[in-house]
Short mmCIF file of the C-alpha atoms (twelve columns), coordinates in Angstrom:
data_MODEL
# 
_entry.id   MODEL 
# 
loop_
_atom_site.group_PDB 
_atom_site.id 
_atom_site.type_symbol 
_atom_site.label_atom_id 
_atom_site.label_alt_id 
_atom_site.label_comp_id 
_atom_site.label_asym_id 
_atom_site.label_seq_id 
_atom_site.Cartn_x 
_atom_site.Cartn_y 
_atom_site.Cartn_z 
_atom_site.pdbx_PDB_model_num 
ATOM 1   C CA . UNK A 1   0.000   0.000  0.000   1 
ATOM 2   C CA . UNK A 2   1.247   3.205  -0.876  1 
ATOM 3   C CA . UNK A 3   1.952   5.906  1.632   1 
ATOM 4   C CA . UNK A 4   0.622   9.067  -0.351  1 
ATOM 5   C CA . UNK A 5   -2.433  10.665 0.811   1 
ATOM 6   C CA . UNK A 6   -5.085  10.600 -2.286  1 
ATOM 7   C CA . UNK A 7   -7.515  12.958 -2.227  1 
ATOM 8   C CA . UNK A 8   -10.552 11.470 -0.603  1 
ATOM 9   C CA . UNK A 9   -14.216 10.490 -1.312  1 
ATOM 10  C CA . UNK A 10  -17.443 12.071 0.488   1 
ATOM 11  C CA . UNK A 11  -19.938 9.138  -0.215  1 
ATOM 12  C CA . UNK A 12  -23.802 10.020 -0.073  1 
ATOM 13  C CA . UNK A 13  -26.011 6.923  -0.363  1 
ATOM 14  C CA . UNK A 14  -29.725 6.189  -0.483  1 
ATOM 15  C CA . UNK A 15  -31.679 3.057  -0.033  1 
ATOM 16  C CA . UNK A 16  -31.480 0.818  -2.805  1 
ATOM 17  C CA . UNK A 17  -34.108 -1.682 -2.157  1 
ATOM 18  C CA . UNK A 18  -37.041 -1.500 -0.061  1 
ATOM 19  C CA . UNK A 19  -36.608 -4.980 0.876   1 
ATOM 20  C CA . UNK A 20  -34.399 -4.813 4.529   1 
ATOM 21  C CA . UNK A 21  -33.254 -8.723 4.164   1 
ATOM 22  C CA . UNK A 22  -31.126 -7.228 0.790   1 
ATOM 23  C CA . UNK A 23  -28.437 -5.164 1.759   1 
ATOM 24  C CA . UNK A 24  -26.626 -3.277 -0.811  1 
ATOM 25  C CA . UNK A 25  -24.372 -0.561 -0.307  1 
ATOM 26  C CA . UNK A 26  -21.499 0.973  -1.700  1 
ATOM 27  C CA . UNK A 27  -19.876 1.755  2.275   1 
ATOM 28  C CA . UNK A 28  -18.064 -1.283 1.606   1 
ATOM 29  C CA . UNK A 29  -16.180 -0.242 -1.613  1 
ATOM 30  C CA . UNK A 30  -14.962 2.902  0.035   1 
ATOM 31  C CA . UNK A 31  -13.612 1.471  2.631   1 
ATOM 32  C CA . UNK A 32  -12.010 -0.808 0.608   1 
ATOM 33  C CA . UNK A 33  -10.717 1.762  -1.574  1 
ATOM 34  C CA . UNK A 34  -9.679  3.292  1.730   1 
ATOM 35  C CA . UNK A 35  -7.706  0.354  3.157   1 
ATOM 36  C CA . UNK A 36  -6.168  -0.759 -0.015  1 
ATOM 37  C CA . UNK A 37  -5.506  2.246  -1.931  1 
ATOM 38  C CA . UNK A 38  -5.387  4.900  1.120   1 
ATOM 39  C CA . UNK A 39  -8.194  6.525  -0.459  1 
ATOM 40  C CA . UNK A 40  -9.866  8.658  2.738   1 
ATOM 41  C CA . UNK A 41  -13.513 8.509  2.758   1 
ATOM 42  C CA . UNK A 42  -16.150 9.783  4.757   1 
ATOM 43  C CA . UNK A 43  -19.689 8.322  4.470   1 
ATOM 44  C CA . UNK A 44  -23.105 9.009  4.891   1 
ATOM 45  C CA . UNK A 45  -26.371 7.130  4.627   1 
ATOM 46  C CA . UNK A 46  -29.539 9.815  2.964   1 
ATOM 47  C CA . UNK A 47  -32.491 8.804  3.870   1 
ATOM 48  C CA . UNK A 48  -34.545 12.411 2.734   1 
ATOM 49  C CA . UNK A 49  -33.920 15.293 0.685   1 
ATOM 50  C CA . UNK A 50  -33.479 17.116 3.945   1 
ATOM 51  C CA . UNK A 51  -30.324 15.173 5.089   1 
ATOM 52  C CA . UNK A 52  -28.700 15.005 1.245   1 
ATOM 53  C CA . UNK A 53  -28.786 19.076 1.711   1 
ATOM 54  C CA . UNK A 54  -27.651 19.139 5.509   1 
ATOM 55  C CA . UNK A 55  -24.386 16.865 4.351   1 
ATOM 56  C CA . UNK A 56  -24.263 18.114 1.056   1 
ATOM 57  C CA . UNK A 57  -23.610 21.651 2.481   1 
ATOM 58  C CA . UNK A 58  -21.128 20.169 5.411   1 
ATOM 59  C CA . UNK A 59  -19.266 18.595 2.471   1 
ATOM 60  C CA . UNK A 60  -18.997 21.998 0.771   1 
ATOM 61  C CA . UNK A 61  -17.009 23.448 3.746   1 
ATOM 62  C CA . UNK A 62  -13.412 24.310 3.838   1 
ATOM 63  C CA . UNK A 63  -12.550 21.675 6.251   1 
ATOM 64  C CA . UNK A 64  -13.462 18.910 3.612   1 
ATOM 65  C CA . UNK A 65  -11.578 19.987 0.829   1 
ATOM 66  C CA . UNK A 66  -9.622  17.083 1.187   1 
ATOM 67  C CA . UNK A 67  -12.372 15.074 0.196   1 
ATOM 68  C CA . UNK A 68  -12.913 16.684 -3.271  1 
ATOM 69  C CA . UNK A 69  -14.500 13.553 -4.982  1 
ATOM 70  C CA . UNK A 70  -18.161 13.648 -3.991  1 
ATOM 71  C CA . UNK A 71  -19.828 9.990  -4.614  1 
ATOM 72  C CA . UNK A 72  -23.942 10.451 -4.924  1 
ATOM 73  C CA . UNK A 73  -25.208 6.919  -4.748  1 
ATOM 74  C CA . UNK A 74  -28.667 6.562  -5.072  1 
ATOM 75  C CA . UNK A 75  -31.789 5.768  -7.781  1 
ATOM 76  C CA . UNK A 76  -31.599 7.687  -10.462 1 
ATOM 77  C CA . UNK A 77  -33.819 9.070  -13.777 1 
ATOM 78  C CA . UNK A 78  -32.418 11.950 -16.217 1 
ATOM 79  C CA . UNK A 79  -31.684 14.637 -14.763 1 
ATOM 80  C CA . UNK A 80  -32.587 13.757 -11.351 1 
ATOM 81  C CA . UNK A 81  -31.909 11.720 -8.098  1 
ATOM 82  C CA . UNK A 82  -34.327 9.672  -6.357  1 
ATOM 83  C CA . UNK A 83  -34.688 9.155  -2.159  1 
ATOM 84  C CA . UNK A 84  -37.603 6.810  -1.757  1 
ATOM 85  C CA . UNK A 85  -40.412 8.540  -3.136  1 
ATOM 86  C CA . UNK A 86  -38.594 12.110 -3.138  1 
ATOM 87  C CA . UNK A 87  -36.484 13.395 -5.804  1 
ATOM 88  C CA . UNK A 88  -33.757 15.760 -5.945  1 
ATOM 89  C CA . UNK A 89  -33.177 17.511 -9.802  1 
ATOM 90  C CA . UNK A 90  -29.893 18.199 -11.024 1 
ATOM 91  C CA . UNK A 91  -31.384 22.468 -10.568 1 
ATOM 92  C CA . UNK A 92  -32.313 21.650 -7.267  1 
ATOM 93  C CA . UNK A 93  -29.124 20.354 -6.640  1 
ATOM 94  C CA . UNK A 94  -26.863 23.488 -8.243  1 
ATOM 95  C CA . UNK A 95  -29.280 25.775 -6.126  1 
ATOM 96  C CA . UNK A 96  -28.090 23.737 -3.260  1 
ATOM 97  C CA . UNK A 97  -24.234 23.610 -3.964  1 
ATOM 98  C CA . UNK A 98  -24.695 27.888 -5.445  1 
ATOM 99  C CA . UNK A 99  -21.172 28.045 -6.948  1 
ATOM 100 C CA . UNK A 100 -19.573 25.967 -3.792  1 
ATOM 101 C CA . UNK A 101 -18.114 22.797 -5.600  1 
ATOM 102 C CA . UNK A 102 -15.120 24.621 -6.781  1 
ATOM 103 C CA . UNK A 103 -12.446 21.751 -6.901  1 
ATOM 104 C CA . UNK A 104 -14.374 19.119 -6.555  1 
ATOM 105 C CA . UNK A 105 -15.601 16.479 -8.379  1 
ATOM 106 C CA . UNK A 106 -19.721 15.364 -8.634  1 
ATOM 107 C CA . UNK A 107 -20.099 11.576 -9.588  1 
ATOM 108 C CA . UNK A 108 -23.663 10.353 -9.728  1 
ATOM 109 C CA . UNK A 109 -23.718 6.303  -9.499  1 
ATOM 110 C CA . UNK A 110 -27.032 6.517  -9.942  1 
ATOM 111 C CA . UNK A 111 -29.277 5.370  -13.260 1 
ATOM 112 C CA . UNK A 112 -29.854 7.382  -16.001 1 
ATOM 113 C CA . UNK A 113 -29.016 10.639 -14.358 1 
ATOM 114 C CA . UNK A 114 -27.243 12.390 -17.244 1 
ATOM 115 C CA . UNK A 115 -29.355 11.405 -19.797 1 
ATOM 116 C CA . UNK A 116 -29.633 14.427 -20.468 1 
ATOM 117 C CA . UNK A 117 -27.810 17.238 -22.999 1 
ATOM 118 C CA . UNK A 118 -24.147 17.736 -22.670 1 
ATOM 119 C CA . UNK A 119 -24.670 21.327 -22.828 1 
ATOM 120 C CA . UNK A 120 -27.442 20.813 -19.450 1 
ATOM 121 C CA . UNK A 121 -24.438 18.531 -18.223 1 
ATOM 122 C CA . UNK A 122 -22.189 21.662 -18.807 1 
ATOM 123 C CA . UNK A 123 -24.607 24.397 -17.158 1 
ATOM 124 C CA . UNK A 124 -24.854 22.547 -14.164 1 
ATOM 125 C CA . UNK A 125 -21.074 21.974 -14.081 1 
ATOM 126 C CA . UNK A 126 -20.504 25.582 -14.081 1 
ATOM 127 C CA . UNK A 127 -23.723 26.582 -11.873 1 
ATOM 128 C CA . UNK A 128 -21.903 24.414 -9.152  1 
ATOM 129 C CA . UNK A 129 -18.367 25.105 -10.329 1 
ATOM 130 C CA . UNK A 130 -17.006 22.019 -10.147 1 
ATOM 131 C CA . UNK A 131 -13.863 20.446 -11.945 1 
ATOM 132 C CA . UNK A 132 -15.992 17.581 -13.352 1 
ATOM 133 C CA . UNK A 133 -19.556 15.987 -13.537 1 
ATOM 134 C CA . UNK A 134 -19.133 12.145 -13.809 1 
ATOM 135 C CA . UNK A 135 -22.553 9.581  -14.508 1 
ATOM 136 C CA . UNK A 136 -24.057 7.476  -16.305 1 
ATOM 137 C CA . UNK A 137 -26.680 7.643  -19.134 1 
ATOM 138 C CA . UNK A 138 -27.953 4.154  -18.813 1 
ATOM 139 C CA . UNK A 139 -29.767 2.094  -16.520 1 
ATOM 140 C CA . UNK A 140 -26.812 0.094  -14.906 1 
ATOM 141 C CA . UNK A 141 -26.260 -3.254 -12.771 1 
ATOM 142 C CA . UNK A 142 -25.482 -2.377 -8.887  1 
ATOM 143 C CA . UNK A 143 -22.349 -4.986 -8.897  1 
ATOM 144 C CA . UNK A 144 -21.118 -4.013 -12.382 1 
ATOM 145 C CA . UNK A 145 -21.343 -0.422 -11.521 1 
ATOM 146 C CA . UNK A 146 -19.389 -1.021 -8.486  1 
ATOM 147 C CA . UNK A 147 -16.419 -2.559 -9.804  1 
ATOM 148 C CA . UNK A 148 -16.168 -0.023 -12.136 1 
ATOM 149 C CA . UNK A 149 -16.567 2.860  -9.242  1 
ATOM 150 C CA . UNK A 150 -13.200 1.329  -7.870  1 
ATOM 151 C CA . UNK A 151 -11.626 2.246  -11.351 1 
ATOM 152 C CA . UNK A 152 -13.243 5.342  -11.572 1 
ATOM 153 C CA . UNK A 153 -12.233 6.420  -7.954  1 
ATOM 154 C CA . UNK A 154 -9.126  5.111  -8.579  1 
ATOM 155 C CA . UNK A 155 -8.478  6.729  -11.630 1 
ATOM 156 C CA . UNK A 156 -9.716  10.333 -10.380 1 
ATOM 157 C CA . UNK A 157 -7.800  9.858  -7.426  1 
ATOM 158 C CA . UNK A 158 -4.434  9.511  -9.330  1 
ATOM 159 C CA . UNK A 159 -4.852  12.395 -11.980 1 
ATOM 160 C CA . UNK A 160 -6.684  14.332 -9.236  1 
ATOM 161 C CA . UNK A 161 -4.976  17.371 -10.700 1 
ATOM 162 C CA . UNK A 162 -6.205  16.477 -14.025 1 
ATOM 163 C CA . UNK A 163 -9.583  14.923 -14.977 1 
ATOM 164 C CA . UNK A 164 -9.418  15.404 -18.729 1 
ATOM 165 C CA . UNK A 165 -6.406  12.642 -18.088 1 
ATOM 166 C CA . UNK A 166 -8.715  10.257 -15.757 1 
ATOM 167 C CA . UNK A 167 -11.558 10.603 -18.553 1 
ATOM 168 C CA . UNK A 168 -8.765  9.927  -21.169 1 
ATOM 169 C CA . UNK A 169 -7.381  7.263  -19.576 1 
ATOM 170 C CA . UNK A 170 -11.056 5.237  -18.141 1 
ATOM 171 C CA . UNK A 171 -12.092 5.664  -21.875 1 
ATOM 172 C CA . UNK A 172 -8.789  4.120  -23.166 1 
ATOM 173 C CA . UNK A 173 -8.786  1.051  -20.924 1 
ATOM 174 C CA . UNK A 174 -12.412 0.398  -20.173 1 
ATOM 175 C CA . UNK A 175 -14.075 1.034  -23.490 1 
ATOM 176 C CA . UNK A 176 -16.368 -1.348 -23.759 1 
ATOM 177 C CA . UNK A 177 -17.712 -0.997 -20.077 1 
ATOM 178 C CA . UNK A 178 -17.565 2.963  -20.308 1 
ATOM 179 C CA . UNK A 179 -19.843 2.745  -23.215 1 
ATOM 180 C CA . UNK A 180 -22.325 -0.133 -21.844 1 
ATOM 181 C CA . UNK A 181 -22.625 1.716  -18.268 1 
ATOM 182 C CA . UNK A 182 -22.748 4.716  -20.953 1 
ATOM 183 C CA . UNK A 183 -20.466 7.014  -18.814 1 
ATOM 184 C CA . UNK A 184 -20.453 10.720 -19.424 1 
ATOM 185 C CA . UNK A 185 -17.714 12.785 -18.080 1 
ATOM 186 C CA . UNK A 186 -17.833 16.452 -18.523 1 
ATOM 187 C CA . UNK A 187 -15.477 18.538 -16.753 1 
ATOM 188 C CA . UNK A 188 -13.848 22.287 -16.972 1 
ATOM 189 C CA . UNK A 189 -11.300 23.158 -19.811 1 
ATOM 190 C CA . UNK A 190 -8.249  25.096 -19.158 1 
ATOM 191 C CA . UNK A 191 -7.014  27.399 -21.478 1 
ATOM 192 C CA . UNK A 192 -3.455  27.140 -21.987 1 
ATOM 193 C CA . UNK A 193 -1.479  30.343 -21.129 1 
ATOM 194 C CA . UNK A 194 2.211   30.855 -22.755 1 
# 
């Protein structure tokens, strides 16, 4: 195990199945990530709309800048996240955040939630600042999306000062399960300066 510090992962999850006796979480992978990989992660179980805003906003605060990647794991339609019967738009969401994600990285492991245009992809980017929006455009399998989420992580984590090169690089090695979870990654440009 290596000894550098990655930047870490803020994990948000929601139920997944109404039925108790079928646990399925993604708390497992991060730690995993954590104790293999020395990936930090802090996470928290959403049950309502109310607590996804109350951690979303203690996320956004200085003292968690070290955990720039933030993981939104729940049920998901385009353009929107889903907590039981409540759901959470991608606008609500930027409303939420106002301009505070600067840094940090939004990955929604969730269903279908940018099926949507790039260029809505790109507004919210930029309505939340953030370096990069990461999802899926598909309706995905839990334990397929989750191996890939250690790649992802993984891969964000060691370019973190670079996601054009994580994108680059997921998209090189993973092709053909980047474009069956159809994975969109949309993140800021820098303009070169000389």
């Amino acid at each position: 195990m290596s000894n550098k510090r990655w930047p870490g992962v803020f994990a948000f999850e929601g139920d997944w199945n109404s039925n108790l006796k079928k646990p399925q979480s993604v708390r497992p992978l991060v730690k995993f990530l954590e104790e293999s990989h020395n990936i930090r992660s802090i996470y928290k179980d959403v049950g309502t709309r109310e607590e996804l805003f109350l951690y979303l906003n203690r996320w956004l605060q200085r003292r968690y800048k070290e955990y720039p990647i933030g993981m939104f794991a729940f049920h998901g339609t385009a353009g929107a996240l889903h907590l039981g019967r409540q759901k959470v738009t991608l606008d609500e969401l930027a409303a939420e955040i106002n301009g505070q994600a600067t840094g940090r990285i939004l990955y929604f492991g969730s269903c279908d939630t940018l099926k949507i245009p790039d260029q809505e992809i790109e507004r919210f980017r930029r309505a939340t600042r953030a370096r990069a929006v990461v999802g899926y455009t598909k309706s995905v399998d839990f334990l397929e999306s989750a191996a890939f989420e250690l790649l992802l992580i993984d891969s964000l984590s060691t370019f973190d000062d670079s996601p054009s090169r994580a994108k680059k690089q997921l998209l090189s090695d993973y092709p053909n399960l980047t474009q069956r979870l159809g994975l969109k990654f949309i993140h800021a440009t820098r303009t070169k300066t000389t």
